[in-house]
C-alpha positions as CSV (number, residue, x, y, z in Angstrom):
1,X,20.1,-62.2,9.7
2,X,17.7,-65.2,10.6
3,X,18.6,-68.4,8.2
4,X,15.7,-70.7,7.9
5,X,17.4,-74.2,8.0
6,X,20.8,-75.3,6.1
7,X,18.5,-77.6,3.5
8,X,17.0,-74.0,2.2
9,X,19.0,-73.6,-1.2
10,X,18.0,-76.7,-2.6
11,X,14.3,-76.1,-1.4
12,X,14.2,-72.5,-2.5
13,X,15.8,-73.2,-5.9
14,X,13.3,-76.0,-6.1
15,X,10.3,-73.7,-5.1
16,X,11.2,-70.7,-7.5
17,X,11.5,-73.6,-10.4
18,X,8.2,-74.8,-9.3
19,X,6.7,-71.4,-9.2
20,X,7.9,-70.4,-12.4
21,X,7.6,-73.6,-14.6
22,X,11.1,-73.9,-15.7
23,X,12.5,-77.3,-15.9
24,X,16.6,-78.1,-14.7
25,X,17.1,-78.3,-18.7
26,X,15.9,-74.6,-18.9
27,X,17.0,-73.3,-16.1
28,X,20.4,-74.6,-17.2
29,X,19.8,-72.1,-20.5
30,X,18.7,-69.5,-18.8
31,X,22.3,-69.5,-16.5
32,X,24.5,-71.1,-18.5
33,X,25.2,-74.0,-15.3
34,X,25.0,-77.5,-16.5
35,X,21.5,-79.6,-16.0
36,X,23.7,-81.9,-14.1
37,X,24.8,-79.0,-10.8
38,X,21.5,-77.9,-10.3
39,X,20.5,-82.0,-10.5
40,X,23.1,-82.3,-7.7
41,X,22.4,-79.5,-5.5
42,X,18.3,-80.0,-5.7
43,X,19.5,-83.7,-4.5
44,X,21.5,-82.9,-2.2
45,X,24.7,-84.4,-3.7
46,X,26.7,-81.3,-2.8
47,X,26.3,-77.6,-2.3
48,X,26.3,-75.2,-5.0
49,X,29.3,-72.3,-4.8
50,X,28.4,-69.1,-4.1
51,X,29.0,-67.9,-7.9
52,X,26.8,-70.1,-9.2
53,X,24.0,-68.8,-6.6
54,X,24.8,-65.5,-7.6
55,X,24.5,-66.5,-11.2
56,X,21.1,-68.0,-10.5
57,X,19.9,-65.3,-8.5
58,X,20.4,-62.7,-11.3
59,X,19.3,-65.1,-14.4
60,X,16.1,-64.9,-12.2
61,X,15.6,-61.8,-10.9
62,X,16.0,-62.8,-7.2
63,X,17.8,-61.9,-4.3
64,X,20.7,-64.3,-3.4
65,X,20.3,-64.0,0.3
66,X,16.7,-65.1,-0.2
67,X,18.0,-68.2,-2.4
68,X,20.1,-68.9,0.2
69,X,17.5,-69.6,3.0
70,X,18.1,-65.9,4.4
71,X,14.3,-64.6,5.9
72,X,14.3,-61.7,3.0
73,X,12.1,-60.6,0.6
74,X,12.8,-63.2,-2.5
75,X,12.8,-60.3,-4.6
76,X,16.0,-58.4,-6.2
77,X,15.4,-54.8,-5.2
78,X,15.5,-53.3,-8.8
79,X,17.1,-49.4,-9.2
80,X,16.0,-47.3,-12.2
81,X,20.1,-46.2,-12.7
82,X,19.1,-43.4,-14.8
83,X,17.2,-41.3,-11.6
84,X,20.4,-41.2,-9.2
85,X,17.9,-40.2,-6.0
86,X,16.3,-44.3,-6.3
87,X,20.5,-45.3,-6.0
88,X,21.3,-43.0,-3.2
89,X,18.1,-44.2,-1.0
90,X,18.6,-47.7,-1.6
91,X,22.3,-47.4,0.2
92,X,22.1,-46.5,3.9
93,X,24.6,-44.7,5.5
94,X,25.3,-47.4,8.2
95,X,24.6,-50.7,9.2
96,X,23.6,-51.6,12.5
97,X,22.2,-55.0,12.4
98,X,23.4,-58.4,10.6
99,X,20.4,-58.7,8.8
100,X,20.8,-55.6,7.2
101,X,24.3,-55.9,6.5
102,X,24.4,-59.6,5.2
103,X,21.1,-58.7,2.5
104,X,23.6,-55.7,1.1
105,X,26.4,-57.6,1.1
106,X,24.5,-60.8,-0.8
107,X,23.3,-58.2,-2.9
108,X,27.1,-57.0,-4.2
109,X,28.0,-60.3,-6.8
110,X,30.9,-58.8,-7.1
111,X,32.0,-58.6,-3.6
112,X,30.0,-62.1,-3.1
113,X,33.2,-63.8,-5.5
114,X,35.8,-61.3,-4.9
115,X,38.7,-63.6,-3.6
116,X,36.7,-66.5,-2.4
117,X,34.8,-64.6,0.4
118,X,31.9,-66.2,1.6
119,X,30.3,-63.8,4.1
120,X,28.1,-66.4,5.1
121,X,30.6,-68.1,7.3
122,X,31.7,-64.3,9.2
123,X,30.4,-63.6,12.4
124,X,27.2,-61.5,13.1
125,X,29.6,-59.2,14.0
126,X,32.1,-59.7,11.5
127,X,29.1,-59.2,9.0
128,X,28.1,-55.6,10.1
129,X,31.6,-54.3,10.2
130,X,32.6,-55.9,6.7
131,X,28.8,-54.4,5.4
132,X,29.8,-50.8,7.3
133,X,33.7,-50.8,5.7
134,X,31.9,-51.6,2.3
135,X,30.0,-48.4,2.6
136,X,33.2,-46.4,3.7
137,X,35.1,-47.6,0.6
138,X,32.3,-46.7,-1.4
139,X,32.1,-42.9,0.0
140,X,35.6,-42.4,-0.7
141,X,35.4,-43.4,-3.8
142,X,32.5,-41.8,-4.6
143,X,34.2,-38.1,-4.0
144,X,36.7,-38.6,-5.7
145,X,34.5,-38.9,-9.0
146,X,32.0,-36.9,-7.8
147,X,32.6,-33.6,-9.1
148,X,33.2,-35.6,-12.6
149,X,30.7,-34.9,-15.4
C-alpha cells in the first residue's frame, strides 16, 4: 500500500478538521480524546497510538488507513448489515496485493488493537499473509455458525 509521507496523520487529521469545521475542543467531544493529544499530534509533539486513530476514524466516519497517510479512498466503506449479499461482497476471498490487504486490515479496529499489533510496521509481505490468515479464520468460523438461525 503506497503511504504518502510519515507527516500525513497530523496533515490529514488537520485537513478533515478543516474540511468539516470542527475545532480540537469539538473534535475532542465528538471522540472522547483530550483537546490536549490531538494539540500534540497536529504539532508534532508525538504520534498518536493506533487506538486513538481508530477512535477518530470512526467518530468521523473515515477510513483509518486514509487518516493514516495510506493512498485510499478517505471514506469508511459503510455496509447496510441487514442485506447479508452488501457484507459478503465487501470481503474478498483473497488478498494478493499489500494495498489490498493493509486497507482491510485498517478497517478491522478490533484487530487494529488486539494485543498491540500495529500492522503498519509488518512487511508488504507480512501484510498480505496476516490480511489472507484473517480471512481463513473468519471462514472457519463462519461455518461453524452458519447453519444457525
Amino acid at each position: 500500500m503506497k503511504k504518502i509521507k510519515k507527516e500525513d496523520f497530523p496533515s490529514r487529521l488537520r485537513q478533515i478538521m478543516n474540511d468539516r469545521n470542527i475545532s480540537q475542543a469539538e473534535l475532542s467531544k465528538i471522540t472522547g480524546i483530550t483537546a490536549s493529544s490531538i494539540s500534540d499530534w497536529l504539532n508534532r509533539k508525538y504520534d498518536a497510538k493506533q487506538d486513538k486513530i481508530d477512535k477518530i476514524a470512526s467518530s468521523l466516519n473515515i477510513s483509518p488507513a486514509w487518516l493514516l497517510g495510506y493512498d485510499v479512498p478517505m471514506d469508511k466503506n459503510i455496509i447496510d448489515k441487514s442485506d447479508p449479499s452488501t457484507i459478503t461482497e465487501t470481503i474478498p476471498s483473497h488478498f494478493s496485493t499489500a494495498k489490498e490487504a493493509m486497507n482491510f486490515m485498517l478497517n478491522q479496529a478490533v484487530v487494529m488493537g488486539f494485543n498491540g499489533l500495529d500492522v503498519t510496521k509488518l512487511s508488504e509481505e507480512e501484510q498480505i499473509q496476516y490480511a489472507n490468515d484473517m480471512l481463513d479464520m473468519m471462514k472457519l468460523v463462519s461455518l461453524k455458525y452458519k447453519d444457525k438461525k
